[in-house]
N, CA, C and O atoms as a DFTB+ gen file, in Angstrom:
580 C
 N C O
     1  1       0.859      -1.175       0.000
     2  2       0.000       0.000       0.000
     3  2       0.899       1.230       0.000
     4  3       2.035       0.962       0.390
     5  1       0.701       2.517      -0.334
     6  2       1.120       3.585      -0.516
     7  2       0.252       4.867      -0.413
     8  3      -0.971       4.784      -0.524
     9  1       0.721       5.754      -0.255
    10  2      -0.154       7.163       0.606
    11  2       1.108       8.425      -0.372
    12  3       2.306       8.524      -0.106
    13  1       0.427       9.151      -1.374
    14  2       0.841      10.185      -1.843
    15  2       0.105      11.767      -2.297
    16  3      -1.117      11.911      -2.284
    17  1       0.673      12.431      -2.529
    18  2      -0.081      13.430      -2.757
    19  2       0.988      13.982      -3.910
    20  3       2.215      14.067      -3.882
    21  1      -0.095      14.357      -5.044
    22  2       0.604      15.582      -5.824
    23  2       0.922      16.607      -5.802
    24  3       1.358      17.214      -6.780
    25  1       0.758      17.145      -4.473
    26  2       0.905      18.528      -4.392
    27  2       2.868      18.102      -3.484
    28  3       3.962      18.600      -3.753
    29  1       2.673      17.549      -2.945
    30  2       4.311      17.807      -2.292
    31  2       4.681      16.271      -2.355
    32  3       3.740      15.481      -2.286
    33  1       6.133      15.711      -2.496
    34  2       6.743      14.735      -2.072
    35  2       6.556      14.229      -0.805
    36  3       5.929      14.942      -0.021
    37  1       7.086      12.816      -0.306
    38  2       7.301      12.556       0.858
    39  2       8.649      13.055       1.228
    40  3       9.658      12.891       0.543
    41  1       8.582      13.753       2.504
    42  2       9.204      14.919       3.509
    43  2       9.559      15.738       2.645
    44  3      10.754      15.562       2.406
    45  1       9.002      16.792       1.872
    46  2       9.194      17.222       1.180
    47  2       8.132      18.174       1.790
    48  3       7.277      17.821       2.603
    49  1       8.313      19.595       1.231
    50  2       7.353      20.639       1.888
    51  2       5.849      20.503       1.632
    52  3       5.447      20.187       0.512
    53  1       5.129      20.701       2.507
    54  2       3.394      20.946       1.908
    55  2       3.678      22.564       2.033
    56  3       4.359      23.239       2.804
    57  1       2.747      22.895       0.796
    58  2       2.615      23.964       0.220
    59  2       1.823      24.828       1.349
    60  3       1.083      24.224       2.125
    61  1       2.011      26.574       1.468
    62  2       1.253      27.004       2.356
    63  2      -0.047      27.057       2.144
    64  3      -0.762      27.372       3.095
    65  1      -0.478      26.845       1.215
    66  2      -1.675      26.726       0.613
    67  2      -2.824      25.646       2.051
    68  3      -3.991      25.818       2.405
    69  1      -2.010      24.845       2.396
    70  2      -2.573      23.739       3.157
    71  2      -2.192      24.065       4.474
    72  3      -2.195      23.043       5.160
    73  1      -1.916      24.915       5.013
    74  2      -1.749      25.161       6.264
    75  2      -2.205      26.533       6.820
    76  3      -2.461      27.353       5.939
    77  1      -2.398      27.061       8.416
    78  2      -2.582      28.102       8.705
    79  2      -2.269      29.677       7.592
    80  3      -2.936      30.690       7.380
    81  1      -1.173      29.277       7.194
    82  2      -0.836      30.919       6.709
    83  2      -1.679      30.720       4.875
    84  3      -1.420      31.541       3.995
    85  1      -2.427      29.788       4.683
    86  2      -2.573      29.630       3.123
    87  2      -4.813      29.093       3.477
    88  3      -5.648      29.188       4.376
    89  1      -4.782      28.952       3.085
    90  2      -6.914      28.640       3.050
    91  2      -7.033      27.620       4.198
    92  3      -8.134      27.484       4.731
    93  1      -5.835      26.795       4.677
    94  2      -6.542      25.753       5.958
    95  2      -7.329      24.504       5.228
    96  3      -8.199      23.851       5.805
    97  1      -6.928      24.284       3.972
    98  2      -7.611      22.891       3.316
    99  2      -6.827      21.930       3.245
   100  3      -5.606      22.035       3.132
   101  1      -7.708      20.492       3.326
   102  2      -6.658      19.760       3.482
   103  2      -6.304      19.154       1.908
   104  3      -7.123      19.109       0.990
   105  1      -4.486      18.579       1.816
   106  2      -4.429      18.539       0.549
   107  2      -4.861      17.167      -0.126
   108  3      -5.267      16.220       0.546
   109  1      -4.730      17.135      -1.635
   110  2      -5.277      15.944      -1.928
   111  2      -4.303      14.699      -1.487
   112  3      -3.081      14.801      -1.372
   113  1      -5.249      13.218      -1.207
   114  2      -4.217      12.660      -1.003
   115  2      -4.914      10.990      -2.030
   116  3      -6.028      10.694      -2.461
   117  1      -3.710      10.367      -2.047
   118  2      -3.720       9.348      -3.187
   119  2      -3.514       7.597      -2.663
   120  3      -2.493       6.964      -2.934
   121  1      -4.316       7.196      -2.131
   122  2      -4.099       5.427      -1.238
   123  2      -4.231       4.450      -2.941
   124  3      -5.156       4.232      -3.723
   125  1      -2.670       4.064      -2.891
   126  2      -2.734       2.746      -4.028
   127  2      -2.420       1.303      -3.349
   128  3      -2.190       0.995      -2.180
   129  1      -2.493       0.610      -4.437
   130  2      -2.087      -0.840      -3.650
   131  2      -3.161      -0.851      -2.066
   132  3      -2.569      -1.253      -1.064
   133  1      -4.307      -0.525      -1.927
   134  2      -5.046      -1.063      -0.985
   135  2      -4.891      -2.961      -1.289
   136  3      -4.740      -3.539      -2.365
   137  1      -4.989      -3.478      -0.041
   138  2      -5.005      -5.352      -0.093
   139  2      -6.633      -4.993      -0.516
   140  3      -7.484      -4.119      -0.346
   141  1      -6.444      -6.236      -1.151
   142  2      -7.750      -6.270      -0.865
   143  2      -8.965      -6.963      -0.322
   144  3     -10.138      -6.851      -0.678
   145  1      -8.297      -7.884       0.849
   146  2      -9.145      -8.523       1.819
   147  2      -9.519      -7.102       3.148
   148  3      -9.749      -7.515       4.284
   149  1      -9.554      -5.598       2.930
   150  2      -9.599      -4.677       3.790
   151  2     -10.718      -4.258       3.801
   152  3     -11.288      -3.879       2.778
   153  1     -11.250      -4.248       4.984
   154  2     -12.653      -4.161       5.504
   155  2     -13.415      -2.207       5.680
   156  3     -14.452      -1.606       5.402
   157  1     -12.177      -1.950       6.256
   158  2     -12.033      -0.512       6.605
   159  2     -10.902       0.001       6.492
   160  3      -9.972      -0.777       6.705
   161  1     -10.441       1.826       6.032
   162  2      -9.242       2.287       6.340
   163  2      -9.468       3.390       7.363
   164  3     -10.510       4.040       7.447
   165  1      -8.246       3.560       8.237
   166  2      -7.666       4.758       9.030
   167  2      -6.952       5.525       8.619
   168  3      -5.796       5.290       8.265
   169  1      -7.705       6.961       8.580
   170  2      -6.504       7.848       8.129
   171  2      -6.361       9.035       9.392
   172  3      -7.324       9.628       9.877
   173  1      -4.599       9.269       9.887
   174  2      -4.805       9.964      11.097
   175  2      -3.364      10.699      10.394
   176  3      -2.425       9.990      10.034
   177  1      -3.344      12.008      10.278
   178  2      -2.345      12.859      10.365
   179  2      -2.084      13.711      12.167
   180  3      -2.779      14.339      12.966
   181  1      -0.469      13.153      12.055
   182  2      -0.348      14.184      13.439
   183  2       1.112      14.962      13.217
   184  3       1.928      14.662      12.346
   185  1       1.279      16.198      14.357
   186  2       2.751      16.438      14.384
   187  2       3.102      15.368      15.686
   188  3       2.371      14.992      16.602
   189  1       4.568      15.032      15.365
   190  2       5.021      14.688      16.502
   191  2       6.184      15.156      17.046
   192  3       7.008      14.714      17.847
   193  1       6.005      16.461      16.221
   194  2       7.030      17.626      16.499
   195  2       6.691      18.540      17.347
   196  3       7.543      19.193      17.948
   197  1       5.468      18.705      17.504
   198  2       4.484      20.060      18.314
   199  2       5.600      19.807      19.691
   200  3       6.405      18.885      19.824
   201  1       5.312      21.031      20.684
   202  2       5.953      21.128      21.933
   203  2       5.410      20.539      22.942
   204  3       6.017      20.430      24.007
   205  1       4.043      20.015      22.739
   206  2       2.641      19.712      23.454
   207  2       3.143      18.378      23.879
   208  3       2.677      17.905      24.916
   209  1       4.049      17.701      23.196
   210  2       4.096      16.184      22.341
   211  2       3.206      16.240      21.357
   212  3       2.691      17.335      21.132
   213  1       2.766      14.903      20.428
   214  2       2.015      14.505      19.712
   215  2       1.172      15.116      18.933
   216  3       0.576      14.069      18.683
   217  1       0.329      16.247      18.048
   218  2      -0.314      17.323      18.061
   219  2      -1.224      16.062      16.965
   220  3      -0.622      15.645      15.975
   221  1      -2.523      15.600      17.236
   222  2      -3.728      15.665      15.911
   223  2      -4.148      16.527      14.944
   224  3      -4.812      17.538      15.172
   225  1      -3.853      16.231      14.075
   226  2      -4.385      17.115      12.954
   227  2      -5.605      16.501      12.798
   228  3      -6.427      16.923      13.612
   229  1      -6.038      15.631      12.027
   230  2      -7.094      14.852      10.601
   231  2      -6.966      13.349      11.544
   232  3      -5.961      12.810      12.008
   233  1      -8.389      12.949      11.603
   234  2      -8.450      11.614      12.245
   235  2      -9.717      11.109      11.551
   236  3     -10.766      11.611      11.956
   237  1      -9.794      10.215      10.591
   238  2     -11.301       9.775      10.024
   239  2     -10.635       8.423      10.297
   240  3      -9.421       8.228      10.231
   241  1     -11.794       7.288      10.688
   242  2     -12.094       6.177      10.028
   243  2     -13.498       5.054       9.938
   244  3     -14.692       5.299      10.108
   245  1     -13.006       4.139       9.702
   246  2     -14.266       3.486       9.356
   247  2     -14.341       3.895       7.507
   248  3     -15.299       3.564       6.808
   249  1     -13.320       4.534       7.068
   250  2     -13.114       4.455       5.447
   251  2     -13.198       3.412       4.600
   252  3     -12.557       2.378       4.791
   253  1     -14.114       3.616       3.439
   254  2     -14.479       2.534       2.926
   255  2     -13.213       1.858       2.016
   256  3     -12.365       2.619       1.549
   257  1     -13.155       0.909       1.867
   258  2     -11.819       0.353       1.453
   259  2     -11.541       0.877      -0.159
   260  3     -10.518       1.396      -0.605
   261  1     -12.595       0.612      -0.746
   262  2     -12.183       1.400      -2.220
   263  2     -12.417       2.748      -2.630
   264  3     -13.170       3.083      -3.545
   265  1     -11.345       3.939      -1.496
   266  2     -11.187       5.054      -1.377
   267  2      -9.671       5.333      -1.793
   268  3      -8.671       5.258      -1.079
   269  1      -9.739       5.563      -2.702
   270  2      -8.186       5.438      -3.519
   271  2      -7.881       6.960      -3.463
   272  3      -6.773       7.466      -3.284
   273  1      -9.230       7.689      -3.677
   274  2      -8.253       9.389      -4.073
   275  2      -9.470      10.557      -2.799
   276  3     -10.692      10.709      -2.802
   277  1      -8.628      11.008      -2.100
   278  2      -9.184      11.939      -0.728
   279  2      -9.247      13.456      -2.203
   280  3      -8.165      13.545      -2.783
   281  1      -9.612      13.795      -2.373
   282  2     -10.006      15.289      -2.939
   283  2      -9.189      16.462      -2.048
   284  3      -9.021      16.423      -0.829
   285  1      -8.879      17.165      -2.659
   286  2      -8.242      18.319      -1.985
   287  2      -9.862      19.043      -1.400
   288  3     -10.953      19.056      -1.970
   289  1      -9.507      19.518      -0.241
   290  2     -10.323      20.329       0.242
   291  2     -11.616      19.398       1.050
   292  3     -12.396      19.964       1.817
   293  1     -11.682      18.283       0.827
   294  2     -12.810      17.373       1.381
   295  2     -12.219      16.845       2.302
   296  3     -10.992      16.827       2.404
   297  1     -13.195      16.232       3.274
   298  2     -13.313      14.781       3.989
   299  2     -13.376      13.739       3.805
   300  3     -14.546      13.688       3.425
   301  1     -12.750      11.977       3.726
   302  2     -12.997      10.783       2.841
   303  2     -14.290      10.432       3.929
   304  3     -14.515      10.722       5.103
   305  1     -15.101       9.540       2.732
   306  2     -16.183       9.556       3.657
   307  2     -16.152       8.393       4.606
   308  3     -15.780       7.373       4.027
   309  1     -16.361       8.259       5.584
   310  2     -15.794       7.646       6.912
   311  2     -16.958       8.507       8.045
   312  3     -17.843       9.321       7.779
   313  1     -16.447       7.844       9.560
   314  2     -16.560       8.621      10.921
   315  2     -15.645       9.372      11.090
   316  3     -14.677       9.196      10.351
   317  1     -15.584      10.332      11.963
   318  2     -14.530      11.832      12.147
   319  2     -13.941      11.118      13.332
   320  3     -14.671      10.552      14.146
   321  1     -13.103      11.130      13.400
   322  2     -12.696      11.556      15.094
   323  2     -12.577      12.823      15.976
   324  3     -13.469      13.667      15.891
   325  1     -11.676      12.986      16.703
   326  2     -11.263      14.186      17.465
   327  2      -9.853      14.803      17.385
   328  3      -8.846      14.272      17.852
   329  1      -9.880      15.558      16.972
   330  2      -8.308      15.784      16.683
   331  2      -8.160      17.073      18.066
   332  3      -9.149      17.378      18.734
   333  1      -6.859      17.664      18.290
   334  2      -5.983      17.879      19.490
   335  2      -7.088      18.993      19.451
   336  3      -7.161      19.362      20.623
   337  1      -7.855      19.614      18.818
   338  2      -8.137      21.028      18.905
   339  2      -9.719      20.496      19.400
   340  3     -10.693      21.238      19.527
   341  1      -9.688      18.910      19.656
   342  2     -11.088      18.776      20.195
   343  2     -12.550      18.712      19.036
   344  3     -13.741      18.543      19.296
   345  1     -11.807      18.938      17.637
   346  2     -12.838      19.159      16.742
   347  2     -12.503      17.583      15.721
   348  3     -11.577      16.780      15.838
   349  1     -13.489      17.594      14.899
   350  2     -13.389      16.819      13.937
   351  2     -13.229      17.672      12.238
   352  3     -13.802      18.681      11.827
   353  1     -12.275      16.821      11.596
   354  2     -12.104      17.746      10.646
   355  2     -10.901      17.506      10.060
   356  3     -10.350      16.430      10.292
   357  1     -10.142      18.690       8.998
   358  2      -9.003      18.513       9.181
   359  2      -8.550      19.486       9.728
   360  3      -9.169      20.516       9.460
   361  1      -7.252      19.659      10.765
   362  2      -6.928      20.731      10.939
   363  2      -5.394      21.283      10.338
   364  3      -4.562      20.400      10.129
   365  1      -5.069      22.467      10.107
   366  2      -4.145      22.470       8.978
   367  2      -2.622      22.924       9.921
   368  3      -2.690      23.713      10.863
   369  1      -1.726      22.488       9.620
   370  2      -0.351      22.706       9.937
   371  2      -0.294      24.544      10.485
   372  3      -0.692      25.581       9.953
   373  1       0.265      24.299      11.521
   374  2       0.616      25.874      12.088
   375  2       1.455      25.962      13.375
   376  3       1.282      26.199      14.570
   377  1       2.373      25.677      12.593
   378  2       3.774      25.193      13.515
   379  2       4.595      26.575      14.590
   380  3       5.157      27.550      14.093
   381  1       4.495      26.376      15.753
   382  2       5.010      27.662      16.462
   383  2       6.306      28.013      16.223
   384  3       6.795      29.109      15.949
   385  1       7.028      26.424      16.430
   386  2       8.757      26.922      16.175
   387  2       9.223      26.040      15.188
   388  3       9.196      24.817      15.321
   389  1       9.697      26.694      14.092
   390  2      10.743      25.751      13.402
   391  2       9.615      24.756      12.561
   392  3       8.399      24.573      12.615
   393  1      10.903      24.164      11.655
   394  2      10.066      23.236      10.887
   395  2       9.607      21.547      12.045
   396  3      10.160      20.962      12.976
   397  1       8.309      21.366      11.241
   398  2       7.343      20.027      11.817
   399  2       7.832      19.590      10.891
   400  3       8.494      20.224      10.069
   401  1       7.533      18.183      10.869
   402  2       7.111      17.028      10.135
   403  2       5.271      16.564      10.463
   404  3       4.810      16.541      11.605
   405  1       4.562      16.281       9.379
   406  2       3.617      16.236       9.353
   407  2       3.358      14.755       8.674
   408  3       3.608      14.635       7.474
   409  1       2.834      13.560       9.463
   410  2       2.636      12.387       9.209
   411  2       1.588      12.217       9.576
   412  3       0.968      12.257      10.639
   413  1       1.252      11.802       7.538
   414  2       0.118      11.258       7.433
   415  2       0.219       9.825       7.215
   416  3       1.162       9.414       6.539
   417  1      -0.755       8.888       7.772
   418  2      -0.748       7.718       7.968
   419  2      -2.316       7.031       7.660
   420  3      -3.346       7.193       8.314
   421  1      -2.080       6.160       6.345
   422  2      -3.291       5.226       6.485
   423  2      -3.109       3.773       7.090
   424  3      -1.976       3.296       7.029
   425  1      -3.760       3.293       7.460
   426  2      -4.133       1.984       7.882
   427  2      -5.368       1.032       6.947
   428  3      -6.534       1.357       6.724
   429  1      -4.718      -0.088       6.567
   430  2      -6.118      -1.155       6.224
   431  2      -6.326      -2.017       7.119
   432  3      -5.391      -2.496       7.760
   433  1      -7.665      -2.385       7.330
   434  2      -8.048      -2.776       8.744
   435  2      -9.254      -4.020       8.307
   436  3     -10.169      -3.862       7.499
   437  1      -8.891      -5.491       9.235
   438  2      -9.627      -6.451       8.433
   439  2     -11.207      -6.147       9.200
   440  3     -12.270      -6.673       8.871
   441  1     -11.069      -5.516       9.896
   442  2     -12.782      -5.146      10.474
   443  2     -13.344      -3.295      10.420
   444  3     -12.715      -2.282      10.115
   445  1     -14.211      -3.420      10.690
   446  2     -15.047      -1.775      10.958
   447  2     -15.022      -1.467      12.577
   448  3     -15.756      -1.784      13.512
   449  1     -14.032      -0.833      12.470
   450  2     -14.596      -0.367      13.900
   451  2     -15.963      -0.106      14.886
   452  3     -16.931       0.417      14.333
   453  1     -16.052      -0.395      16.073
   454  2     -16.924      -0.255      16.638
   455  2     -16.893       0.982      17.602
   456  3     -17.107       0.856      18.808
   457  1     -16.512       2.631      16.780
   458  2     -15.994       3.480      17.806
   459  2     -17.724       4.793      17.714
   460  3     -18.892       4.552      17.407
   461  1     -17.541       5.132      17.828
   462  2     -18.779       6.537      18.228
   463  2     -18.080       7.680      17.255
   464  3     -16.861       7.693      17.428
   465  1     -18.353       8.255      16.671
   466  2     -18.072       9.851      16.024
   467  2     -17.476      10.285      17.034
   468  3     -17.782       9.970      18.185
   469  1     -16.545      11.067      16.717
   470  2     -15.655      11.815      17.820
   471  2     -14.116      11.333      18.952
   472  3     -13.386      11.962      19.719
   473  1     -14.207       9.994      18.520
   474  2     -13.297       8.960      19.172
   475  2     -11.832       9.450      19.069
   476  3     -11.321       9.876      18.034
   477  1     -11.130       9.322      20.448
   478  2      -9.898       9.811      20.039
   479  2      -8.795       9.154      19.011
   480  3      -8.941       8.014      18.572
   481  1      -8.041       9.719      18.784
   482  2      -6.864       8.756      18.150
   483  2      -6.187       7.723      19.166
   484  3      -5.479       6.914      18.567
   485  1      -6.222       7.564      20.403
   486  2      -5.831       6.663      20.910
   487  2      -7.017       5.379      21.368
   488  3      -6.737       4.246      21.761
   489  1      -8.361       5.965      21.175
   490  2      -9.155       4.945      21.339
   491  2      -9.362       4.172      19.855
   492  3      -9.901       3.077      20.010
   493  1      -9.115       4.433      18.728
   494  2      -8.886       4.473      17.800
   495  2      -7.702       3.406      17.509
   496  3      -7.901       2.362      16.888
   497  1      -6.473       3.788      18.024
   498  2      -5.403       2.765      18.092
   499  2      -5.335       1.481      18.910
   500  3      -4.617       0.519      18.638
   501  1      -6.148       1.578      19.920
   502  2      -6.429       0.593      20.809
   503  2      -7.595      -0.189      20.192
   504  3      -7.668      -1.363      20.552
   505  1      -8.624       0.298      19.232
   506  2      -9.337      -1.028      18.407
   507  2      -9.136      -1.420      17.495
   508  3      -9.841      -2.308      17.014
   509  1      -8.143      -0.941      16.914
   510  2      -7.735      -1.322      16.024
   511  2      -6.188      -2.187      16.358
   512  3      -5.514      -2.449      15.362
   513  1      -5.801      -2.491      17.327
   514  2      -4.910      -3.270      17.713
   515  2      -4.946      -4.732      17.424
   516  3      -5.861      -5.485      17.757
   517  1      -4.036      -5.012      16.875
   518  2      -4.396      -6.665      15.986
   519  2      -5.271      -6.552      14.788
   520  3      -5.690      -7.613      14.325
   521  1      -5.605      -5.477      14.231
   522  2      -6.382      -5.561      12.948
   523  2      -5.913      -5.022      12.088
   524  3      -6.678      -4.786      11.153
   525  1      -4.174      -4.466      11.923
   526  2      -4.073      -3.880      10.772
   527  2      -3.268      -5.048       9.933
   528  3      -2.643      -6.014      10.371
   529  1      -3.526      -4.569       8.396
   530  2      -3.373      -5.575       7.159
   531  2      -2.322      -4.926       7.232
   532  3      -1.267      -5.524       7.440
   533  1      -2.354      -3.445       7.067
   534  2      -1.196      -2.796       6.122
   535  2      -0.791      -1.201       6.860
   536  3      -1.006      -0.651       7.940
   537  1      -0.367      -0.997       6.085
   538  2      -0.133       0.981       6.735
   539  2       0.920       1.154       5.494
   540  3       1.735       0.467       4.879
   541  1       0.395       2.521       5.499
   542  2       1.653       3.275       4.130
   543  2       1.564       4.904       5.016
   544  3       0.882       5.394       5.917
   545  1       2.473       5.238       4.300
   546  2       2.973       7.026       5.351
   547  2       3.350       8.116       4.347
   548  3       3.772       7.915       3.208
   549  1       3.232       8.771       4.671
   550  2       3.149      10.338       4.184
   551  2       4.265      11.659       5.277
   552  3       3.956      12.151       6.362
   553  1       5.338      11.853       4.588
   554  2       5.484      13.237       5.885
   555  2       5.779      14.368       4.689
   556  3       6.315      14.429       3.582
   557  1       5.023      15.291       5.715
   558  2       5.059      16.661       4.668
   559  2       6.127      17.733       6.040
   560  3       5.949      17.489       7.233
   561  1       6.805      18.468       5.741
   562  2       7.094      19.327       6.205
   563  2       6.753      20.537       6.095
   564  3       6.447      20.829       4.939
   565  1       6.641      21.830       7.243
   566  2       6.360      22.856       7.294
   567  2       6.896      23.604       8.059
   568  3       7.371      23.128       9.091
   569  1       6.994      25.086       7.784
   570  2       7.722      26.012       8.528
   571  2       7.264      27.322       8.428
   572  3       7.505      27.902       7.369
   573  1       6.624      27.946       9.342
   574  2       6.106      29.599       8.917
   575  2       7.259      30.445       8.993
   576  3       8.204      30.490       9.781
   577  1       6.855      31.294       7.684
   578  2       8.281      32.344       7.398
   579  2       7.967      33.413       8.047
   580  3       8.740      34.371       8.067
């Protein structure tokens, strides 16, 4: 499986376009090589650069398995979770110091979760424990000038 976007390389910059200083949309993104015994996907972008520790950006799942292309500016259609700001959504890169790394991460998953709208990313990782097929990664970097 694999996780890309046309707008930036892996660790390669995301454009400001996709972050605080640019519209706050999230960019397009591209899942190939899904298995295809996959029931559901997870898609969770975080920093794990923030000062906070860990920062949530984008947390959906329960994604339907033949979701190959996320649209710039949309949601894949799935359940939301909760990302750090407490919201569901995406939320866009807005780094205090210095450059982040921004990892995005899908998961194929041989079941559907049994989580509620709004679920954190760690309740999230904990049901999905023992169910992933696969995972492919994404890091975008960012830095406000």
């Amino acid at each position: 499986m694999e996780l890309f976007s046309d707008m930036f390389d892996n660790n390669g910059k995301i454009p400001s376009k996709y972050t605080c200083d640019g519209t706050e949309i999230s960019p397009p993104l591209t899942i190939d090589d899904i298995p295809t015994e996959t029931i559901s996907l997870v898609l969770i972008m975080d920093d794990p650069d923030a000062s906070v520790g860990v920062w949530d950006h984008w947390i959906v799942f329960n994604v339907p398995p033949e979701t190959e292309e996320i649209e710039e500016g949309t949601e894949p259609q799935g359940t939301p979770g909760k990302n750090s700001w407490g919201k569901a959504g995406y939320g866009a890169p807005c780094p205090a110091d210095g450059e982040h790394g921004y990892v995005f991460t899908v998961y194929a998953l041989d079941v559907k979760l049994e989580l509620q709208e709004g679920a954190t990313k760690q309740q999230i990782l904990d049901s999905m424990d023992s169910h992933i097929i696969e995972e492919a990664q994404l890091i975008g970097k960012y830095e406000r000038q």
